[in-house]
C-alpha positions, 0 to 999 in steps of 0.5 A, a space after each residue: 071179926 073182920 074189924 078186929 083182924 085188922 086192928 090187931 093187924 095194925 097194933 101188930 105192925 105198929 109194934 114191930 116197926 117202932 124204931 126203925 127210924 132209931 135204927 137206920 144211924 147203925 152201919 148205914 155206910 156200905 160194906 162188903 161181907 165175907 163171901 159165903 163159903 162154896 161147898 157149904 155142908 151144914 146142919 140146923 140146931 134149933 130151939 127145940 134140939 137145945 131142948 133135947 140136948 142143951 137146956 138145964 145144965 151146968 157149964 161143965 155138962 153143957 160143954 160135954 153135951 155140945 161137944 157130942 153134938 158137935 162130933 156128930 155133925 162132923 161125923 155125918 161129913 158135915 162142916 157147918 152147924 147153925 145154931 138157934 140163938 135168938 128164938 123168941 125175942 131172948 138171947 142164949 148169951 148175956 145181952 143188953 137188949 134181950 132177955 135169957 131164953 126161956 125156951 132154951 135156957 130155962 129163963 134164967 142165967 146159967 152163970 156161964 156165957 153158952 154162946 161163948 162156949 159154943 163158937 170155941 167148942 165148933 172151931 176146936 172141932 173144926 167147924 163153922 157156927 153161925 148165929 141163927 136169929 128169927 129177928 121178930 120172934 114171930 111164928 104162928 102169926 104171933 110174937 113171941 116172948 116180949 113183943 115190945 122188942 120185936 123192933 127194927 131197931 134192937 134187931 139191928 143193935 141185936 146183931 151188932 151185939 153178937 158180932 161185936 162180941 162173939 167169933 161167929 161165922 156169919 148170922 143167919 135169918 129163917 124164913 118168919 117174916 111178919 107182915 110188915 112190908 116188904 120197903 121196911 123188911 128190906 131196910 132192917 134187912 140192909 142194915 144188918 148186912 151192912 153190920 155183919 159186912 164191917 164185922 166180916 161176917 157172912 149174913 144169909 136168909 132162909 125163906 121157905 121153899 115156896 117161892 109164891 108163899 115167900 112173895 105174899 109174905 114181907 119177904 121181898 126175895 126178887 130184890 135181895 136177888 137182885 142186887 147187893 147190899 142185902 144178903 150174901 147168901 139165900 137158903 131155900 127150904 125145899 122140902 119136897 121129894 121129886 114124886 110129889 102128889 097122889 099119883 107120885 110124879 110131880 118133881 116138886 123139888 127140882 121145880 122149885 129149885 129151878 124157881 129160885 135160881 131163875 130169880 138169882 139174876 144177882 148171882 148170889 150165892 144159893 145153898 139148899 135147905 133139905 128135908 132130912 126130917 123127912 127121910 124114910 117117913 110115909 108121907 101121903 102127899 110126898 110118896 118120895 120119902 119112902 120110895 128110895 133112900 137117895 133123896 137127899 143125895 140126889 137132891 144134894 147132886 141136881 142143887 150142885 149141878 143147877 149152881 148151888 153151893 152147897 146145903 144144909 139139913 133140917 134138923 140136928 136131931 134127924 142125925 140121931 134119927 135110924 129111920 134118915 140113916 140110909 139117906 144121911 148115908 147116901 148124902 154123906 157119900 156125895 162128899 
């Protein structure tokens, strides 16, 4: 069993590393991005919001259906949408490298341009939409879709398609990094920068909110913290309460929100990801959530005192959600 772990592992990474040779010729020269903005107050759309919301239909009801979605995030007083593009190794837009999603347009052309729509129906609404990207497709310790795409080269070439062609704000990476290794990892990481500088667009990363898990993992967060030239913003996902553990009294949030600010020696910009998802939920280990109805606010309030610039709430569908409504509420209320 041993030795099959590790020859699927090395398949794995021979897979995901092939082409980062044909990829280091894209945008290699520096640049310097858009700075990200201060007082960002976004949400995330994901693959599985498009399910609820966006998959199967015509452009006219697509268009319907997303402006809807659109109202209701500015309705919450937010002004940031980052929206599921590239899931599974495939596009919601027509592409040269990937094919249709099928996870959130049925596999299929929906004779329209769905990314295209969407930048024009945010900006009417007076909103940011960024392009949210997992570049290897990877999840679950899997590849998903076609995993001979998963390669540095067509995640550089895929972002250039995006920002060459479409009026996004910025392009935005989650927190799947597979083990590829961390000198690698920083080199698709670089290049994408550098194409999202000469674009001007803002390109930012969202690792998960454990900063030792971020560390064993391909993530090489202390460098791009460290220097410019990699990302022009992180997003940790600090999904706990501050009465963490059985007994309720561990500040699991402001510990690990501390924890990543000590690692900007940068000054890079930090927003913060939130747990919306869990608002008003009981949960055993996270007696938080259902103790007071101001965690995200107050969350919201240590973040923009610690020099945060802003955050964003996981996932859209919680805006729609009785059970977040006092804490969306509260955080609202903030400004």
């Amino acid at each position: 069993m041993k030795i099959l772990k590790k020859i699927t592992a090395f398949l794995l990474a021979a897979v995901l590393l092939t082409g980062a040779s044909g990829a280091a010729g894209i945008g290699t020269e520096k640049a310097y991005a858009a700075s990200a903005p201060a007082g960002l107050k976004g949400v995330w759309f994901s693959f599985l919001d498009w399910q609820l919301y966006l998959r199967g239909k015509d452009q006219s009801s697509f268009d319907s259906a997303f402006s809807s979605v659109c109202d209701t995030v500015a309705g919450h007083g937010l002004n940031a949408i980052f929206v599921h593009v590239r899931s599974h190794n495939d596009a919601v837009y027509p592409s040269g490298i990937y094919p249709w999603s099928s996870e959130m347009l049925n596999g299929a052309d929906p004779g329209y341009d769905p990314l295209s729509e969407m930048v024009n129906i945010a900006h009417s609404k007076g909103l940011q939409i960024h392009a949210w990207i997992n570049p290897y497709g990877y999840r679950n310790g899997v590849v998903c879709g076609n995993a001979s795409l998963a390669n540095a080269s067509n995640i550089v070439s895929g972002v250039q398609e995006i920002v060459s062609n479409y009026g996004v704000d910025g392009i935005h990476f989650d927190d799947y990094f597979p083990p590829v290794g961390k000198g690698e990892m920083n080199s698709v990481i670089s290049q994408v920068h550098t194409v999202c500088a000469n674009a001007g667009k803002v390109f930012g990363i969202s690792p998960q909110g454990n900063l030792d898990n971020v560390r064993a993992s391909s993530a090489d967060i202390d460098t791009w913290l460290s220097s410019g030239g990699y990302v022009d913003y992180v997003c940790p996902q600090i999904y706990w309460s501050d009465n963490y553990g059985a007994a309720g009294n561990v500040t699991m949030f402001s510990n690990r929100l501390a924890q990543f600010k000590a690692v900007d020696k940068a000054g890079i910009p930090l927003y913060v990801g939130l747990a919306a998802y869990k608002a008003g939920q009981p949960i055993g280990s996270d007696k938080g959530w259902v103790l007071s109805s101001t965690n995200l606010a107050n969350q919201r309030d240590k973040a923009m005192s610690s020099g945060y610039s802003g955050y964003i709430v996981y996932r859209y569908q919680t805006l729609l959600s009785g059970a977040a409504q006092a804490e969306l509420g509260a955080l609202q209320s903030r400004g």
